[in-house]
C-alpha positions in Angstrom: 76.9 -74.6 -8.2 79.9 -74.1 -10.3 81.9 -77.5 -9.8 78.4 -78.5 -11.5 78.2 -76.3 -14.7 82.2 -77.5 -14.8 80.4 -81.2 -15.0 78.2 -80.2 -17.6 78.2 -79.0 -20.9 77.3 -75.8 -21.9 73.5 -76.9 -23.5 73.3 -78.3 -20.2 74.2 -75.0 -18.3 72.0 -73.3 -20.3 68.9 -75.2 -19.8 69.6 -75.3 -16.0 70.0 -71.2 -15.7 66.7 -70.7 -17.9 64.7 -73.2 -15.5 66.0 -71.1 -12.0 65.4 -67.7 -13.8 61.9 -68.8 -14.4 61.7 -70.1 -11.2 62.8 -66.8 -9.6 60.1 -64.6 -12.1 57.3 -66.7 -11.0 57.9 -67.0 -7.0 55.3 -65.5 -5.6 55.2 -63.9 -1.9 52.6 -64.6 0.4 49.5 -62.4 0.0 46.1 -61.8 0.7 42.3 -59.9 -0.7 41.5 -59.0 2.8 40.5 -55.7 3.6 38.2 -54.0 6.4 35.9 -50.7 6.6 34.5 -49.3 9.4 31.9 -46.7 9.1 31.4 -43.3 11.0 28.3 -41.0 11.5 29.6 -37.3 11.1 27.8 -33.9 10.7 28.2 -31.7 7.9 31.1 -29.5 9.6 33.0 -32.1 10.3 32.9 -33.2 6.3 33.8 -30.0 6.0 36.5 -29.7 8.2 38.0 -32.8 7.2 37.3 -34.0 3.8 40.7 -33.1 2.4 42.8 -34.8 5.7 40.8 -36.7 6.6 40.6 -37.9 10.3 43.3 -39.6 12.6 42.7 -42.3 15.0 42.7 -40.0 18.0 39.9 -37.6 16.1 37.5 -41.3 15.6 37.4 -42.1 19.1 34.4 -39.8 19.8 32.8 -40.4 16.4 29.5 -42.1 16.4 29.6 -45.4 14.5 27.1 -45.7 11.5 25.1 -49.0 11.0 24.3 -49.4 7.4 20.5 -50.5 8.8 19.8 -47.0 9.8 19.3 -43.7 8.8 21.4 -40.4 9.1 21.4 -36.7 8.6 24.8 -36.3 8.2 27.5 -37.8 5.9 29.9 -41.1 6.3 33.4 -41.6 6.7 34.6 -44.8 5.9 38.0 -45.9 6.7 40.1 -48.8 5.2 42.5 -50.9 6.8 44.4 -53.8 4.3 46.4 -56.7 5.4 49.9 -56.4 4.6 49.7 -53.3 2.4 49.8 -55.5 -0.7 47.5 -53.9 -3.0 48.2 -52.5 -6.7 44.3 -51.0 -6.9 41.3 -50.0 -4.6 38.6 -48.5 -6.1 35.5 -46.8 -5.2 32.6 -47.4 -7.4 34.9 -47.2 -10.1 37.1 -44.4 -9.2 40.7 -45.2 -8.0 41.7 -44.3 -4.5 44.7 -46.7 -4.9 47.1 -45.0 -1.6 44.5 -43.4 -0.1 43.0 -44.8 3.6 39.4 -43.3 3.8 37.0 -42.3 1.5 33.3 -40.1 2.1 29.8 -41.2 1.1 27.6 -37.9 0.9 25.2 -38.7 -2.0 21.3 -39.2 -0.4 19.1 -42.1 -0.5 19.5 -45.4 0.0 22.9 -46.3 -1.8 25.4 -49.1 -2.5 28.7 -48.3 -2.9 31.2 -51.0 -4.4 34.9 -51.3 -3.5 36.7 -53.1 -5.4 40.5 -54.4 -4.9 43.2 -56.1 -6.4 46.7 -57.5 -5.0 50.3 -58.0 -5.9 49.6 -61.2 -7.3 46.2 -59.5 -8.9 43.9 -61.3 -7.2 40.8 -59.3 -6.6 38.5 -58.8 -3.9 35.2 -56.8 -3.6 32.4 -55.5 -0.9 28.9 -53.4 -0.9 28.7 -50.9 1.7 25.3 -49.4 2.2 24.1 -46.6 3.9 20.7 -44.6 4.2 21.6 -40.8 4.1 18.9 -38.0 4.4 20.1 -34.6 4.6 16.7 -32.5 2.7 14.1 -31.6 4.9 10.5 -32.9 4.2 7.1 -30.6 2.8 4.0 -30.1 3.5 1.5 -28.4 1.7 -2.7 -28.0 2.7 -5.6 -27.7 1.0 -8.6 -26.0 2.2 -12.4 -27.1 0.9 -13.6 -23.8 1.6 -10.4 -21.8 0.7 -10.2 -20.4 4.3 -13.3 -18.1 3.5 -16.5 -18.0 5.6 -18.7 -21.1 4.8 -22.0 -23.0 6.1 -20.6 -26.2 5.0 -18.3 -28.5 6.4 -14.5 -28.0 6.0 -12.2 -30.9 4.8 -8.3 -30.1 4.8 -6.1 -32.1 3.0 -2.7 -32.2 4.5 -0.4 -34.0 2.3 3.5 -34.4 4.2 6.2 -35.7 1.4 9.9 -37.0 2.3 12.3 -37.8 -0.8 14.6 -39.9 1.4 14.0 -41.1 4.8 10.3 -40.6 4.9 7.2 -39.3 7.4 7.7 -40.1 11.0 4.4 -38.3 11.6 2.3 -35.1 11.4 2.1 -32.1 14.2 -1.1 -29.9 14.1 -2.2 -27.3 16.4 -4.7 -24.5 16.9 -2.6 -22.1 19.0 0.6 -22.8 16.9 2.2 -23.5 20.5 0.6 -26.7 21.9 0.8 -29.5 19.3 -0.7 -32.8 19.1 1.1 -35.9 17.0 -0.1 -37.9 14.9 1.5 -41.6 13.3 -1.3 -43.8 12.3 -4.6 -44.0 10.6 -3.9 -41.5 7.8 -5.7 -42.3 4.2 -5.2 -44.6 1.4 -2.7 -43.7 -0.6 -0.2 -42.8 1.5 3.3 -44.6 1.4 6.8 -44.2 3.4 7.6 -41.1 1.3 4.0 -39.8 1.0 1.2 -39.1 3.8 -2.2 -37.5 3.4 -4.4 -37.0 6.0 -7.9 -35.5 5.7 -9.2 -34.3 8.4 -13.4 -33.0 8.5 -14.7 -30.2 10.7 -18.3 -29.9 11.0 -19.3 -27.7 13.9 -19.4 -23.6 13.9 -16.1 -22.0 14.7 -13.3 -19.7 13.6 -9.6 -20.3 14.0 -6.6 -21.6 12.6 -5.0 -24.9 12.0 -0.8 -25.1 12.2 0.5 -28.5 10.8 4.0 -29.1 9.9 5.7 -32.8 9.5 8.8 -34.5 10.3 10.8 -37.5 8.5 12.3 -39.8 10.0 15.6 -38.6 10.9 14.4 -35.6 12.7 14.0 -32.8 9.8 10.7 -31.0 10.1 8.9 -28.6 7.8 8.2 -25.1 8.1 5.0 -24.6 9.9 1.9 -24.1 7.3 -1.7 -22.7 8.4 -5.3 -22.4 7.2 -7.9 -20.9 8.8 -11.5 -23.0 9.3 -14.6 -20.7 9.5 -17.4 -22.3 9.8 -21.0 -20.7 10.4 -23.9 -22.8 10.6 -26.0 -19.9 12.8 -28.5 -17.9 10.8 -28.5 -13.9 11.8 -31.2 -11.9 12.7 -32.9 -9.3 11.9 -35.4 -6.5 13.6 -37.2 -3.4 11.6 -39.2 -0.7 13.0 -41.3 1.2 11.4 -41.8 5.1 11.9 -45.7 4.8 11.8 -46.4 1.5 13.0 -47.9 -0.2 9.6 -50.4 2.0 10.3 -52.0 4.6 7.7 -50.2 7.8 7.8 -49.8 11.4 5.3 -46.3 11.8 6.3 -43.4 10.1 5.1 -42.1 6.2 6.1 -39.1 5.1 7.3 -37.9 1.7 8.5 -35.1 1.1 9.9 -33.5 -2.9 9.8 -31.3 -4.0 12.4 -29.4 -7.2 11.8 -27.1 -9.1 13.7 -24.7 -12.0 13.4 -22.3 -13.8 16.3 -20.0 -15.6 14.1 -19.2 -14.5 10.4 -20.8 -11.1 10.5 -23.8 -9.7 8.3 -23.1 -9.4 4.6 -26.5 -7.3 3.7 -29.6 -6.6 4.6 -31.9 -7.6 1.8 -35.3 -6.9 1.0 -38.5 -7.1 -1.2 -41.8 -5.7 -2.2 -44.5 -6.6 -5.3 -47.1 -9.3 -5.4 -44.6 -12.4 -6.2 -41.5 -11.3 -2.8 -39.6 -13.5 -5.3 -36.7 -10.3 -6.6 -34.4 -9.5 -3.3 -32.7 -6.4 -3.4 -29.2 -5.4 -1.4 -30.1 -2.5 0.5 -27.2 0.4 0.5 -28.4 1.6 4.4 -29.9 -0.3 7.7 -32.6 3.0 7.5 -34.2 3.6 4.6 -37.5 6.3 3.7 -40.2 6.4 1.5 -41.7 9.9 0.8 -44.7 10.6 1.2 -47.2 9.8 -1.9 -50.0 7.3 -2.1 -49.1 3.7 -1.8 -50.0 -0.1 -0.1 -47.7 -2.6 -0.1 -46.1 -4.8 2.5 -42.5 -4.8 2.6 -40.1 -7.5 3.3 -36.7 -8.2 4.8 -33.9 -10.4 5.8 -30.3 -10.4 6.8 -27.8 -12.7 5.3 -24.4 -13.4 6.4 -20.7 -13.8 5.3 -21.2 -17.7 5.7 -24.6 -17.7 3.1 -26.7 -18.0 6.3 -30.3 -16.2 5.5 -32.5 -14.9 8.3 -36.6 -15.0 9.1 -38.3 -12.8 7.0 -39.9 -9.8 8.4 -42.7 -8.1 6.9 -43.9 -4.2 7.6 -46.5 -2.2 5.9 -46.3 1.0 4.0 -49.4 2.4 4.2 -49.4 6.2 2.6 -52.2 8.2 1.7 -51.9 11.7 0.5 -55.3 12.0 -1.3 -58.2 13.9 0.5 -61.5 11.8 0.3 -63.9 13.2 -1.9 -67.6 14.0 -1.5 -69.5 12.0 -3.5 -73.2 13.1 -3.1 -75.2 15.1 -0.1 -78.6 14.0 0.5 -81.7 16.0 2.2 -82.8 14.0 5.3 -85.9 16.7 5.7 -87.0 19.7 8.1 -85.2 19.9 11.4 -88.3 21.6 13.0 -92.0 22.5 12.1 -91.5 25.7 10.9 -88.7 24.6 8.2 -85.8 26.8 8.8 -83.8 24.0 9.6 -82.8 21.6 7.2 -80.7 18.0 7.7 -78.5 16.9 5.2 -76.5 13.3 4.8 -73.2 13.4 3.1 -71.5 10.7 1.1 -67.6 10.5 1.3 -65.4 8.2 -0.8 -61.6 7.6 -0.3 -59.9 4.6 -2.4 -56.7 4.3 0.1 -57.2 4.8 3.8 -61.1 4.8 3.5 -62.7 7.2 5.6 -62.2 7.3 8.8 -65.0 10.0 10.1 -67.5 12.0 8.8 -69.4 15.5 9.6 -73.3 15.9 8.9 -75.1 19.1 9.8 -78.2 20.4 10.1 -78.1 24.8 10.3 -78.9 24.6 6.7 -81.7 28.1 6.1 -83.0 26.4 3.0 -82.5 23.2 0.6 -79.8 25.2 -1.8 -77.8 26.5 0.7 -73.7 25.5 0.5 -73.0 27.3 3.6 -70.8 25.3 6.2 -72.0 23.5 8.6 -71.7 25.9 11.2 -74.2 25.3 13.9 -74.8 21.6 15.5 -71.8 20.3 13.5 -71.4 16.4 14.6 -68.4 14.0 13.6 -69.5 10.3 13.4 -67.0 7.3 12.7 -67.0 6.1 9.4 
């Protein structure tokens, strides 16, 4: 190189040493944009064990490879190889990790997450990683037609399971909250991957509880919610006695109601009296008593119970009569014998309640005034 610049003038030198400096600045090395990630499934104290460090080679070999096509629980580790170490920048959905060799996804959903890279000679490279994380259990709430009270009507629950991420794999219920039975398929319109409702109807009389809870699709399932379904479609019964029978009586009345219900239980014992039986009343007592006075009247009762069911209707007399008949007129029949000192009288009774039941006539009368007693040959004749 020198016996050439002594050759050469100097314009000449110079233009030769500014063509190999150039030369030199621009030479580049071999490089290349490849790079390589490999994704691992880990649980949440592992993340937290390691999301400062990091996790060597020997720690990966048990690790559970993650396949961006399903869904997980936990979070993901990714770890980055690069060919030849010849990289200025990597970057992580826009955050530079130039240096570093791994890097966690943790945020839920269905993501994509960018890296981005550049070499020595800037030439960039780029790649989407996605993963499906779930991490929040699912809900499930219910809703009761009848509130979970006592009804005669049919009961519809609406069971409606919700998943943010991953969605419903199905819905659990049970009546003994220990044996469950599954459900996956046939559940009502509008439901989605995130969204299920289910509706189920229950017609017949009973009483117990429904358990339902739900689980998504990566294993998380609700807490268990319950409603109870009382149905009662039986009508009660009722039964009265009466202490005289229906029957006319001077004493006092008491009935007594006795009502009974298998299922929801009786609510009250109604009942009603007048010309119209269209006013029920709630009675406070199953035994109730009318005092003595002077009355007619036909009363009526029924049982209802706690599910709206009304019973027959049974009717019972009250039949009170306090009032002595009165004697209306007495009438001379004539001599009892020839020699007329025996007379025979006819009396006339009225009543306006119990009517009159027997009578007395006599016939010891001395003379056609007298308003002594009957005291000889006194005779008692049905009314």
């Amino acid at each position: 190189m020198e016996k050439l610049f002594d050759k050469i003038n100097d314009n000449e030198r110079n233009l030769i040493l500014k063509e190999f400096e150039a030369a030199t600045v621009n030479y580049k090395k071999p490089t290349t944009t490849k790079f390589s990630t490999t994704m691992y499934d880990i649980t949440q104290n592992e993340y937290n064990n390691h999301k400062n460090t990091g996790f060597n080679d020997n720690e990966l070999n048990d690790k559970n490879l993650y396949s961006s096509n399903d869904w997980t629980n936990g979070y993901i580790y990714v770890k980055l190889a690069y060919y030849r170490n010849q990289f200025n920048s990597v970057k992580v959905d826009g955050k530079d990790i130039t240096g570093d060799k791994y890097f966690f996804i943790t945020e839920e959903g269905e993501k994509d997450t960018k890296i981005e890279t550049e070499n020595i000679n800037e030439e960039e490279a780029s790649a989407i990683l996605k993963t499906k994380i779930d991490r929040t259990n699912p809900n499930v709430t219910l809703s009761n037609s009848s509130g979970g009270s006592w009804t005669n009507d049919d009961v519809v629950i609406t069971i409606n399971a919700t998943d943010s991420y991953s969605g419903i794999k199905n819905i659990q219920y049970s009546f003994d909250n220990s044996t469950w039975s599954t459900k996956t398929s046939d559940f009502d319109s509008g439901s989605t991957s995130k969204k299920t409702i289910w509706t189920p109807e229950y017609t017949a009389t009973q009483n117990r509880a429904l358990y339902v809870k739900a689980t998504d699709n990566v294993g998380h399932v609700t807490t268990v919610k319950s409603t109870n379904i009382k149905i009662d479609k039986v009508a009660p019964t009722v039964n009265v006695t009466n202490s005289s029978g229906g029957a006319w009586t001077n004493k006092d009345v008491k009935i007594t109601a006795n009502a009974s219900d298998s299922n929801s239980g009786i609510k009250s014992i109604q009942y009603t009296t007048g010309t119209s039986y269209s006013t029920w009343s709630n009675s406070t007592s199953a035994s109730n008593t009318w005092a003595k006075a002077n009355r007619n009247q036909t009363l009526k009762v029924r049982s209802v119970d706690n599910a709206g069911n009304v019973s027959s209707v049974i009717s019972t007399n009250i039949k009170q009569d306090i009032t002595p008949p009165k004697l209306s007129s007495r009438r001379y029949l004539g001599r009892v014998n020839a020699n007329g000192t025996k007379y025979r009288y006819y009396y006339v009774f009225t009543d306006n309640l119990s009517g009159i039941a027997k009578m007395k006539y006599g016939h010891c009368y001395t003379s056609v005034s007298s308003s002594s007693g009957l005291s000889c040959g006194n005779k008692s004749l049905t009314a």
